[in-house]
MITORTOR-296598 format. One record per residue (C-alpha): residue in three letters; y, x, z. Coordinates in steps of 0.25 Angstrom, whole numbers, padded with zeros to 4 digits, always signed. Example, Ala and Ser with C-alpha at 12.3 -4.5 7.8 and 13.67 -1.06 7.14 Angstrom:
BEGIN
ALA-0018+0049+0031 SER-0004+0055+0029 
//
This chain:
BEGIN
UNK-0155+0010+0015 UNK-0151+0004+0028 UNK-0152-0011+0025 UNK-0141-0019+0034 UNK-0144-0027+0047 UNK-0149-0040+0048 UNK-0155-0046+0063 UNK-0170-0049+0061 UNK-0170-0066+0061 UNK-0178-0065+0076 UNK-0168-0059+0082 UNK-0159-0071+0078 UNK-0166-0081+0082 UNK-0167-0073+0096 UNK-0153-0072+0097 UNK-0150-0085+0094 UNK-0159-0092+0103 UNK-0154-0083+0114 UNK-0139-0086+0111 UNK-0144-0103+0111 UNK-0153-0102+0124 UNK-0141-0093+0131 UNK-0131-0105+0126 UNK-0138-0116+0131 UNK-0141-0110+0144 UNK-0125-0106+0145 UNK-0121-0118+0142 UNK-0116-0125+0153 UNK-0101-0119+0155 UNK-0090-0114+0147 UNK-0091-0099+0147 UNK-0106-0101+0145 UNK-0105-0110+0132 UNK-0094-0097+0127 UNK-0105-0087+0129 UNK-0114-0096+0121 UNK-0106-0097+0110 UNK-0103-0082+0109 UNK-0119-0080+0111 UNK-0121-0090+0099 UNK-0110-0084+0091 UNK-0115-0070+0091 UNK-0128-0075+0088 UNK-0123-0083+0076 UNK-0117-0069+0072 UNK-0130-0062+0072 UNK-0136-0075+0064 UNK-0125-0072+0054 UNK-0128-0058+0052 UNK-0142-0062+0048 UNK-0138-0073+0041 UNK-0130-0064+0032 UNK-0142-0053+0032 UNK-0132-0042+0034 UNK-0120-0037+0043 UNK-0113-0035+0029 UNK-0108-0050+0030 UNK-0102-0052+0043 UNK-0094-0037+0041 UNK-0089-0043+0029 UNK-0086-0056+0036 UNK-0079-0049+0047 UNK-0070-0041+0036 UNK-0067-0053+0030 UNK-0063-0062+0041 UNK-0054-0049+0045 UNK-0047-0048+0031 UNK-0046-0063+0030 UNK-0044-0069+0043 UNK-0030-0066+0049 UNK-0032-0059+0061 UNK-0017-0060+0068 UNK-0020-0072+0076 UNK-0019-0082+0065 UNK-0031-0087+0068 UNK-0037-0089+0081 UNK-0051-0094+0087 UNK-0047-0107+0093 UNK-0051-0113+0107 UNK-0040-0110+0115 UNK-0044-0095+0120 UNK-0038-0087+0126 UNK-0039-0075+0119 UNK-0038-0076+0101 UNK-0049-0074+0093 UNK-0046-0069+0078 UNK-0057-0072+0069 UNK-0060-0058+0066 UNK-0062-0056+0080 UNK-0072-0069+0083 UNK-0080-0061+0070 UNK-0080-0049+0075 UNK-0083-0052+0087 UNK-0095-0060+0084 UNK-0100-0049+0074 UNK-0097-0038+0084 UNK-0108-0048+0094 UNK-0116-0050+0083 UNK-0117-0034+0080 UNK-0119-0030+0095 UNK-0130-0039+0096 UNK-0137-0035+0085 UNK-0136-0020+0090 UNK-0143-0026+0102 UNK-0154-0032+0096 UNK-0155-0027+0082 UNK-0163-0013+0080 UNK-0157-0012+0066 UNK-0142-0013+0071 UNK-0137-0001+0078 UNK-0123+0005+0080 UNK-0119+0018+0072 UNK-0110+0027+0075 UNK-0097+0027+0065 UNK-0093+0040+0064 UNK-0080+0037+0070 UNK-0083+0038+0086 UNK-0075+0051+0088 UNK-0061+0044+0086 UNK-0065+0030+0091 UNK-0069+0035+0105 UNK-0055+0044+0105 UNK-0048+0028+0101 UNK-0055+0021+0113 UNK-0053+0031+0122 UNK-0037+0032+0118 UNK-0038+0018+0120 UNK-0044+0018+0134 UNK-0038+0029+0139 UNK-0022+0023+0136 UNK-0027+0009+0144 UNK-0031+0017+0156 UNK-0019+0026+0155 UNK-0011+0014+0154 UNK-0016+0003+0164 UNK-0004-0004+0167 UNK-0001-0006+0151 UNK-0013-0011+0150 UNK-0014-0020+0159 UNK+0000-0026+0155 UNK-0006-0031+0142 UNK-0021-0030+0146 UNK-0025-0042+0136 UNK-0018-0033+0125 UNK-0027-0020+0129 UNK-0038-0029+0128 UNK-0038-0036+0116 UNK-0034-0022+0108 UNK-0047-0015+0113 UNK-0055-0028+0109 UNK-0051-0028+0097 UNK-0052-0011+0095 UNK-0066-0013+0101 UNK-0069-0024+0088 UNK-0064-0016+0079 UNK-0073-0002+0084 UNK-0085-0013+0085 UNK-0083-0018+0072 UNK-0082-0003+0066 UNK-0096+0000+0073 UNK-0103-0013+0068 UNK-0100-0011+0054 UNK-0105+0003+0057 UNK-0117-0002+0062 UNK-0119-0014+0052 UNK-0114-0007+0038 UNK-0127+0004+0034 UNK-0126+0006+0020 UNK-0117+0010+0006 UNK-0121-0005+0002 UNK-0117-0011+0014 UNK-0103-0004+0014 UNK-0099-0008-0001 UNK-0101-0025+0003 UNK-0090-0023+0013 UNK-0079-0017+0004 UNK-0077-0028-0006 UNK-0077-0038+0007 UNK-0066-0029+0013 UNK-0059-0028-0002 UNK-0061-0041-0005 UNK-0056-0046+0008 UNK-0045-0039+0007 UNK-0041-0045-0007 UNK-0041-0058-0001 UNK-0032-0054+0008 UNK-0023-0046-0002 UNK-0023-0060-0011 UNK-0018-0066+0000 UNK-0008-0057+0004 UNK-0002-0058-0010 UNK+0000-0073-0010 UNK+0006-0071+0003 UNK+0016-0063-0001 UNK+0021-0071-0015 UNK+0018-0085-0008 UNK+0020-0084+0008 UNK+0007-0090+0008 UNK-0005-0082+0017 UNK-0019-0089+0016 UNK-0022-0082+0029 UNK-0015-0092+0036 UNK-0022-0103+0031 UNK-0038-0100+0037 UNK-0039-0112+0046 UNK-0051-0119+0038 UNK-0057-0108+0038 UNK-0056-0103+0050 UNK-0063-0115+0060 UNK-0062-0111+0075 UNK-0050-0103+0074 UNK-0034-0108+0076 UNK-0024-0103+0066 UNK-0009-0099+0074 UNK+0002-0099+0066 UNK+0008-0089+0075 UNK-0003-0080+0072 UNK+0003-0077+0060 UNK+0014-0066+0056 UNK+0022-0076+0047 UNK+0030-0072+0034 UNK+0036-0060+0034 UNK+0045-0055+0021 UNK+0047-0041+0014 UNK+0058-0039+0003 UNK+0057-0056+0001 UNK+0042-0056+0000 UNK+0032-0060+0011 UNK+0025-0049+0018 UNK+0010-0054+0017 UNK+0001-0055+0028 UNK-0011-0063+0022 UNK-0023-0061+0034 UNK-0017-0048+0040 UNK-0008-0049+0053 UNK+0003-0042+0047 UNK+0009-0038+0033 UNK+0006-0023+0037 UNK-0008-0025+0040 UNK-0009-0032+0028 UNK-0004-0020+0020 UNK-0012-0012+0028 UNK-0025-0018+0027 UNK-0025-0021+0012 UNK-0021-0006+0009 UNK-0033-0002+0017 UNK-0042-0010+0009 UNK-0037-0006-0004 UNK-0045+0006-0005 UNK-0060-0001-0004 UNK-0055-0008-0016 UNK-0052+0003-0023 UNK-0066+0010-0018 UNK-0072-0004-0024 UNK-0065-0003-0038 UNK-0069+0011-0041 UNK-0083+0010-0036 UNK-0087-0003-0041 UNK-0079-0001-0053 UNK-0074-0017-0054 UNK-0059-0021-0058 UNK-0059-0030-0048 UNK-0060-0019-0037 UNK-0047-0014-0041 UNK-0040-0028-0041 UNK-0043-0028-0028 UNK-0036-0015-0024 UNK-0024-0022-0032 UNK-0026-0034-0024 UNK-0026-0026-0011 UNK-0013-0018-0016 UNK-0005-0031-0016 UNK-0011-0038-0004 UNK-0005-0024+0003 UNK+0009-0025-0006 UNK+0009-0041-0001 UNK+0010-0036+0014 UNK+0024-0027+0010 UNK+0021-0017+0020 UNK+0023-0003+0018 UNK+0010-0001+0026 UNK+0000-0005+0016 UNK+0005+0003+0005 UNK+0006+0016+0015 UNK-0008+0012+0016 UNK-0010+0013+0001 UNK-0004+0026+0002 UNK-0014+0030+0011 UNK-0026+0024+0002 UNK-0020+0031-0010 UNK-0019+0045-0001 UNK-0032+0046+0003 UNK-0036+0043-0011 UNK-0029+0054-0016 UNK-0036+0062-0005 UNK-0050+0057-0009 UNK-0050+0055-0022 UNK-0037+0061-0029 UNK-0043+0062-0043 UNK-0046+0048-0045 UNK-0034+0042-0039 UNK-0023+0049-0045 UNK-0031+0045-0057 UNK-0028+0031-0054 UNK-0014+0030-0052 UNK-0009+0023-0067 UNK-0016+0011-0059 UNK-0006+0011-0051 UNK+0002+0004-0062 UNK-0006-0009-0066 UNK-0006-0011-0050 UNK+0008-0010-0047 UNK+0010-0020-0060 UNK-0001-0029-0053 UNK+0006-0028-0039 UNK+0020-0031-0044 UNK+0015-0044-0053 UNK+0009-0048-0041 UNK+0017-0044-0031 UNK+0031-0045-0036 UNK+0039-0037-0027 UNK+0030-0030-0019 UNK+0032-0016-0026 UNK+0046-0016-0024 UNK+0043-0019-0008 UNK+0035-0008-0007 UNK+0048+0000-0013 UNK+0057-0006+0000 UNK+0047-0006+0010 UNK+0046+0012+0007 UNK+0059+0014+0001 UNK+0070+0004+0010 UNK+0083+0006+0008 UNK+0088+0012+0020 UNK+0075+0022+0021 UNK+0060+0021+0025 UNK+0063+0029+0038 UNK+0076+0021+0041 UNK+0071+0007+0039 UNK+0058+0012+0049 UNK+0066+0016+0059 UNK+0075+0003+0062 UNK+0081-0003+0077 UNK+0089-0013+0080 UNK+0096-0019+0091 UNK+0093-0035+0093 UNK+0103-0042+0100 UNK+0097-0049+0115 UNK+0103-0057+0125 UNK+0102-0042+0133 UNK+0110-0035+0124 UNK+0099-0030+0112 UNK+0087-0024+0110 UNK+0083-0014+0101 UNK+0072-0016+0089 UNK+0064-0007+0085 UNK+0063-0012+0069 UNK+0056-0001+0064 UNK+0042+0009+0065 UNK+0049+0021+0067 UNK+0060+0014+0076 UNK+0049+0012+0087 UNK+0042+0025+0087 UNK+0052+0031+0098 UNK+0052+0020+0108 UNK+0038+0020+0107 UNK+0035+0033+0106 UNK+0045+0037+0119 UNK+0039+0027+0127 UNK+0025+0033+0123 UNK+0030+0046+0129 UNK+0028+0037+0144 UNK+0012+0036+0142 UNK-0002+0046+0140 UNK+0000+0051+0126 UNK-0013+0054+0125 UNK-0017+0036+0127 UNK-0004+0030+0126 UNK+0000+0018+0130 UNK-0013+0010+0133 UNK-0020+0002+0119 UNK-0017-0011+0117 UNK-0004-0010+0126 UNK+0005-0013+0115 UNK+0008-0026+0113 UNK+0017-0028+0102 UNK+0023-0043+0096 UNK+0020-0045+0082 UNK+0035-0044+0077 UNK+0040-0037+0089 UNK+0049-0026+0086 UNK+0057-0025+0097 UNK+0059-0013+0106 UNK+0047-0014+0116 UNK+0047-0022+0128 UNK+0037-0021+0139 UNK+0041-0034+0148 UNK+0033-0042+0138 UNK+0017-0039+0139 UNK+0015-0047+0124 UNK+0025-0038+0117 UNK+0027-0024+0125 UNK+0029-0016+0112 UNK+0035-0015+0097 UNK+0026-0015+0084 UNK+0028-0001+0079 UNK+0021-0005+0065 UNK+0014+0009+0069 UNK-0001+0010+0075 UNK-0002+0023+0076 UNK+0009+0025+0085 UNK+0004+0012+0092 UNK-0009+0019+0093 UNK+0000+0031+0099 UNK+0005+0021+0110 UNK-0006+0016+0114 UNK-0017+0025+0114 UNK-0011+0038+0112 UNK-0014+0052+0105 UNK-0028+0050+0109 UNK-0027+0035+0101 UNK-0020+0040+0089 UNK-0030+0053+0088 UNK-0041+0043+0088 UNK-0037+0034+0077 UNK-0032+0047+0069 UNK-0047+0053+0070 UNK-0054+0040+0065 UNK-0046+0038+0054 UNK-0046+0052+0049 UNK-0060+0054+0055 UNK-0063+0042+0045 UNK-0056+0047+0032 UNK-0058+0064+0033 UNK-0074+0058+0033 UNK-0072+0046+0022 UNK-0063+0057+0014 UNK-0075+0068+0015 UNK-0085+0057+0010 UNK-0074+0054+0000 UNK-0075+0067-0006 UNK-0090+0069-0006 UNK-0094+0058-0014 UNK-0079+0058-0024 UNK-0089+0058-0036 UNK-0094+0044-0033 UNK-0086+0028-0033 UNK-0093+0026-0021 UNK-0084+0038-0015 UNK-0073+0033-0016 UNK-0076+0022-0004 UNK-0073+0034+0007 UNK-0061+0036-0001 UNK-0057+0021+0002 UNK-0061+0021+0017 UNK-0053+0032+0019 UNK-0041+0027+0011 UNK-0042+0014+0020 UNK-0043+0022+0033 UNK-0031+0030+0029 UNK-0024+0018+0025 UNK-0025+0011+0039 UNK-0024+0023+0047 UNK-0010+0026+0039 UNK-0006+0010+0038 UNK-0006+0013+0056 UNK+0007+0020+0055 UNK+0014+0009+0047 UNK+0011-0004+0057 UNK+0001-0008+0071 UNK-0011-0009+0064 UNK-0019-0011+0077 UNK-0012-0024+0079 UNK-0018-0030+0067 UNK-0033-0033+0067 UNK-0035-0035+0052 UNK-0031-0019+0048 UNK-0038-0013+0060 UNK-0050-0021+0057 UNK-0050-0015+0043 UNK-0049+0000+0047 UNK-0061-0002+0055 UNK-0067-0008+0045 UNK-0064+0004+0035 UNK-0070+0013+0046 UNK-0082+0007+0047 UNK-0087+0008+0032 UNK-0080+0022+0033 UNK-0090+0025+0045 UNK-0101+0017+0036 UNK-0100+0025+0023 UNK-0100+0038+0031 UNK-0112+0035+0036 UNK-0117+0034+0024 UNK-0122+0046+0016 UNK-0115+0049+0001 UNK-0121+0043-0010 UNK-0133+0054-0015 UNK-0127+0057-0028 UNK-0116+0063-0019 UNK-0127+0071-0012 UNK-0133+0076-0025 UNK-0118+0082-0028 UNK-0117+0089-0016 UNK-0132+0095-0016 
//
């Protein structure tokens, strides 16, 4: 059995040693005593990764502070820069250093392919190959471009260092319940939100030294049918939705592997945190999980559908209301299609202005102006800047808001990067389930089977929940997809379980 990494103690000292000498000769100006602290914090990373014998812990932590910690600019790393700094990003950044370095000095660790290069090269190239097909864009909104390939890069890094880091069956199962059981907090939370207008999330100072909480960070309360549309840690009420149904089938895997009740209070827990968002998203995204289980494993859960009953008494006793939102929020009055394809004229000072109120009201401006650029790269990545509540026809005299939210990332993904963009993401995602859905059905005869059966029910849930709002401009959900990819990429690596082997010989 491959055991997990851990930096030999002399190498630690080593590094530290270096990263003191380099600060005291450094010290004299500003910039210096800057490189200094960053040398010493990354060395106080790979300190911690010994400390905590494994790279096990600080992946879990970094889940954690992703599910926990907002990420919509809430919270900031104070000392006036001039560039904000989430606390996900200070992590991950100092875990990416710390995991670079140990490539660089540490025999043991080495990066591994994930099985998904194929697509991930067609992505980055549709990224490139839109910014230098589109120069003047870019450079309109430069800062933009930017930050959203930093942030893309993170997230690809990250997919590779749990890669790299996570070896084993044993390994893998530690991180479910954190990513469950994080996600239950989160659902919790949502659910007081929703009957109480109270969010814990914006309440993290204490614990949270070094970083500045901005009120304006936060969305602020909105309302549905007369009840608050939770947010609890998420950026939006849709990507709260969106991540809890994504999560919901891990429970479901743990319940029926482990075999423990409190597994499937969980997936209760995580059915209301989705319902206390009310978006039709999240339950589109149940959908999904309940398709690709039905594909997988069709048996077993149509055997399970008289459960549906107890949960939907549990949902409506504690979520009074929310089941008959769910009926509105499909079956409106005036029509599904109708109420999605709103506009409406705004009275100005010039006369009026039209506002496209609705996702399928803004697919022909966009669309016809898409018609101007390369179809094949779009319109440039990153070149996009929409306000957060802008829904206003889109206007380019204005750098920090030159287009509309279309609550639709893969025609955002369309925009921007173009066919070669949207075939890219199509081919991991389905890359990623056609080989989770053949493992599925080699190893049906086993509990332990059923956990491709839940990566690819959150994969499909996330790819699917991309048609319904801009998930790319939420770090929270994105950050969980690439996490579902990595332990996908993990457990194909590794080999079925022998009594699986024995069946087939």
């Amino acid at each position: 059995m491959v055991r997990e990494h851990r930096l030999p103690a002399s190498v630690i000292a080593i590094g530290a040693a270096l990263a003191l000498l380099t600060a005291d000769i450094v010290a004299g100006s500003g910039q210096a005593k800057a490189m200094a602290a960053v040398l010493l914090a990354v060395v106080g990373v790979i300190w911690l990764a010994q400390l905590a014998s494994s790279w096990t812990v600080l992946i879990s932590g970094m889940i954690l502070v992703v599910l926990l910690i907002p990420s919509d600019g809430r919270y900031t790393l104070s000392g006036g820069l001039p560039f904000q700094l989430e606390p996900y990003r200070v992590v991950m950044g100092l875990l990416l250093a710390g995991w670079a370095i140990s490539l660089l000095i540490d025999p043991r660790v080495h990066a591994r392919a994930t099985g998904f290069e194929g697509p991930l090269i067609l992505i980055i190239a549709a990224m490139f190959g839109s910014e230098l097909s589109n120069p003047g864009r870019v450079a309109s909104v430069s800062s933009n471009v930017i930050k959203s390939i930093w942030l893309f890069s993170c997230f690809v890094l990250f997919l590779y260092l749990i890669v790299s880091t996570v070896r084993t069956r044993t390994v893998l199962e530690r991180l479910i319940p954190v990513l469950v059981l994080g996600a239950c907090v989160v659902a919790l939370a949502a659910v007081v939100q929703r009957r109480s207008g109270f969010n814990i999330f914006d309440h993290l100072h204490a614990l949270l030294p070094g970083f500045h909480y901005n009120a304006a960070g936060e969305l602020g309360a909105e309302e549905r049918s007369g009840a608050v549309r939770a947010t609890a840690s998420a950026g939006d009420p849709i990507e709260l939705s969106a991540s809890m149904a994504m999560l919901a089938p891990l429970a479901v895997y743990l319940a029926i592997s482990r075999r423990q009740r409190a597994w499937w209070l969980a997936v209760v827990l995580l059915l209301l945190g989705d319902l206390a968002a009310g978006s039709r998203t999240g339950l589109i995204g149940i959908v999904a999980v309940l398709a690709v289980f039905l594909w997988l494993r069709p048996r077993q859960t149509l055997r399970c559908w008289p459960a549906m009953i107890p949960v939907l008494l549990v949902v409506h006793v504690l979520s009074p209301g929310s089941l008959g939102e769910v009926k509105q929020l499909f079956f409106p009055k005036e029509g599904l299609a109708t109420s999605q394809s709103e506009t409406y004229y705004e009275p100005t000072a010039t006369g009026g202005k039209l506002v496209l109120s609705s996702r399928l009201s803004r697919w022909g401006p966009e669309l016809s102006e898409f018609s101007e650029y390369d179809p094949l790269v779009g319109q440039g990545y990153g070149t996009r800047v929409t306000g957060r509540t802008s829904l206003e026809q889109k206007s380019i005299t204005s750098s920090a808001d030159n287009a509309i939210v279309l609550d639709d990332q893969w025609l955002g993904t369309l925009l921007e990067t173009g066919l070669l963009g949207v075939l890219g993401w199509i081919w991991l995602f389905w890359r990623a389930i056609r080989r989770l859905g053949i493992r599925a059905k080699l190893e049906r005869d086993s509990r332990e089977g059923w956990l491709p059966v839940a990566l690819a029910a959150s994969i499909a849930t996330f790819a699917s929940s991309m048609l319904f709002y801009d998930a790319f401009s939420f770090d929270q959900g994105v950050e969980i997809a690439f996490v579902m990819l990595a332990l996908a990429s993990v457990f194909l690596s590794l080999p079925p379980s022998r009594s699986i082997e024995e069946r087939r010989s």
